[in-house]
C-alpha positions as CSV (number, residue, x, y, z in Angstrom):
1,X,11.8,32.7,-42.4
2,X,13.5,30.5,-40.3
3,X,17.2,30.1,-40.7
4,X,18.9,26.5,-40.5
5,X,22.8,26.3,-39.3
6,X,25.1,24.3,-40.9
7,X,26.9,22.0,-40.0
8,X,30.1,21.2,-41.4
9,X,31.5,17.7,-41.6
10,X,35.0,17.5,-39.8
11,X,37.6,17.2,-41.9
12,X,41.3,15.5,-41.6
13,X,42.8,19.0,-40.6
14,X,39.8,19.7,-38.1
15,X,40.5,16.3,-36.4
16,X,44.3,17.0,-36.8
17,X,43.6,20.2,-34.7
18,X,42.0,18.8,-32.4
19,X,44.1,15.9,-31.3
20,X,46.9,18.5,-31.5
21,X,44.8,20.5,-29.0
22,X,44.2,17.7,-27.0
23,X,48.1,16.8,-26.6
24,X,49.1,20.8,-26.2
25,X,46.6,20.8,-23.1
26,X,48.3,17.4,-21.2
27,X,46.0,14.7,-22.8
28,X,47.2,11.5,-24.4
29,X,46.4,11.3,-27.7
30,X,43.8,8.6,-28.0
31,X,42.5,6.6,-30.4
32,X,38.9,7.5,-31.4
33,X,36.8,5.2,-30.6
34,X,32.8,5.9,-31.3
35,X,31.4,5.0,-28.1
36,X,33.6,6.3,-25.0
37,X,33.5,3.3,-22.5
38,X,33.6,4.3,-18.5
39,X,35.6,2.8,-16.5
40,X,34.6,-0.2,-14.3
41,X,33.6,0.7,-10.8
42,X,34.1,-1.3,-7.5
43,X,31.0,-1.8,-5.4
44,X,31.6,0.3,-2.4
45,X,31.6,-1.4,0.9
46,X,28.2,-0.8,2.4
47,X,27.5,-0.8,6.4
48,X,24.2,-3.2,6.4
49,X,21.2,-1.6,6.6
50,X,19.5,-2.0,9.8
51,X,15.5,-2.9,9.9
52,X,12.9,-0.2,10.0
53,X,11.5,0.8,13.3
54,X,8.2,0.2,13.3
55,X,6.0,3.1,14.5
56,X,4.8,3.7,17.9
57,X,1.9,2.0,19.1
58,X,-1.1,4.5,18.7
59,X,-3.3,5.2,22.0
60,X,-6.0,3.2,23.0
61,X,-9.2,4.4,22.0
62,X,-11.7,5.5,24.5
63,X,-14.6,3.8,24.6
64,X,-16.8,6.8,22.3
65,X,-14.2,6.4,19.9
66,X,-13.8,2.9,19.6
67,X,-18.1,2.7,18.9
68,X,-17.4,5.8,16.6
69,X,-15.2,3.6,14.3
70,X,-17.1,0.6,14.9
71,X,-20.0,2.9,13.1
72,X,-18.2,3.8,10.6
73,X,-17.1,0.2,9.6
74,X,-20.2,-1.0,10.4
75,X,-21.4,1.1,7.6
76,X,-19.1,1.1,5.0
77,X,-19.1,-2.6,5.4
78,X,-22.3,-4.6,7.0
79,X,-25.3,-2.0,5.6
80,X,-25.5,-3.9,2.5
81,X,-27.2,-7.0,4.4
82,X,-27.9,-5.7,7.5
83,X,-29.8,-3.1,8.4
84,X,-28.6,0.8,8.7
85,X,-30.2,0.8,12.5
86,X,-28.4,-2.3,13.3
87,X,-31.3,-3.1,15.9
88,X,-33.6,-4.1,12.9
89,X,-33.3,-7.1,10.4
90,X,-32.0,-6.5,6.9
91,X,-32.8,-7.3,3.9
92,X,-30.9,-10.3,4.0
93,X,-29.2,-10.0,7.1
94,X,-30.6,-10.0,10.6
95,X,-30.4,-7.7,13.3
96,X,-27.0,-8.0,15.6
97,X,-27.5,-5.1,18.1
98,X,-26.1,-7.0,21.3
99,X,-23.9,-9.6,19.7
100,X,-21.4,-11.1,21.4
101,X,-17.7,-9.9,20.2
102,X,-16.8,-13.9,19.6
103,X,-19.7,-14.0,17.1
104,X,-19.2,-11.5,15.9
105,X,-15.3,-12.6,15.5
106,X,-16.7,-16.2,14.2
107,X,-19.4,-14.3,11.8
108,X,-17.3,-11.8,10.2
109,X,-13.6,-13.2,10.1
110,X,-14.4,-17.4,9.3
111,X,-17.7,-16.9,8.3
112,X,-18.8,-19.4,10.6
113,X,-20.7,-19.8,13.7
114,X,-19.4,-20.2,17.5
115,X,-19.6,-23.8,18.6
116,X,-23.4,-24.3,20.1
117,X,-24.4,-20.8,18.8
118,X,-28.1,-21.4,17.2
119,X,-28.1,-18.5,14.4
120,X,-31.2,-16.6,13.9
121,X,-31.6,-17.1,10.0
122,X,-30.1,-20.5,8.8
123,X,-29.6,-18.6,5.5
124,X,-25.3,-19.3,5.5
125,X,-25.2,-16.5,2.7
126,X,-22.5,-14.2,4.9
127,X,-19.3,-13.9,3.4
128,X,-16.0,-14.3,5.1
129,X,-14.6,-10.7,5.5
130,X,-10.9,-11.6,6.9
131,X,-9.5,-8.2,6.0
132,X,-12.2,-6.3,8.7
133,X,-10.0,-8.6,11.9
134,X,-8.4,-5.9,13.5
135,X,-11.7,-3.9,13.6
136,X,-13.9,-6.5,15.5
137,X,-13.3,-4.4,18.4
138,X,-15.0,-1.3,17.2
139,X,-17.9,-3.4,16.2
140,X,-18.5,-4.7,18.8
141,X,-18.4,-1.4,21.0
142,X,-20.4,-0.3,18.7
143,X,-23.4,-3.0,18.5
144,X,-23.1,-3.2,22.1
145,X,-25.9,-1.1,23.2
């Protein structure tokens, strides 16, 4: 059986003893109050934060590496189109072994052509892919073979 404690409501010689406590030990005697306020605080003076440093530029990839990536983006990213052996045509896209880093810029980032480029399927179904601008580099080190 579990056993419940009880607890006793104070009474006027409980509170009485307690304030008389309270004085006996160097407090003030207060007035209770039933939700203790704290007392306001100053904002502390802060130095300004200075910026973040940005990181340290990474290394240049060698040129294996930089076609390794390339791979792997072209992969994750282009396969659904194009062709996994990016020397053959896709289902919807054609093949772009050999193509030249500004169309491949032009294609992939604005989804548009480079001025006098004749492209081999007039099919304009290729998305823009904005977010993949960084990594036209690796593509094309890695469809230039």
């Amino acid at each position: 059986m579990r056993r419940v404690a009880r607890v006793r409501p104070l009474t006027a010689i409980g509170v009485a003893a307690a304030t008389a406590l309270l004085v006996a030990c160097g407090g003030e005697e207060q007035q209770a109050s039933p939700v203790a306020k704290p007392a306001p605080s100053k904002p502390a003076a802060s130095a300004p934060t200075p910026a973040p440093t940005p990181p340290p530029p990474s290394p240049p990839l060698d040129p294996a590496q930089l076609a390794e990536r390339g791979r792997s983006i072209y992969m994750s990213n282009c396969i659904a189109c194009h062709n996994v052996d990016p020397s053959a045509d896709g289902a919807l896209g054609p093949a772009v072994t050999g193509s030249s880093e500004a169309l491949i810029y032009a294609r992939v980032v604005d989804g548009t052509y480079p001025e006098g480029y004749t492209p081999k399927r007039d099919t304009r179904v290729m998305i823009a892919l904005p977010h993949l601008k960084p990594e036209i580099p690796a593509l094309a080190a890695y469809l230039d073979k």
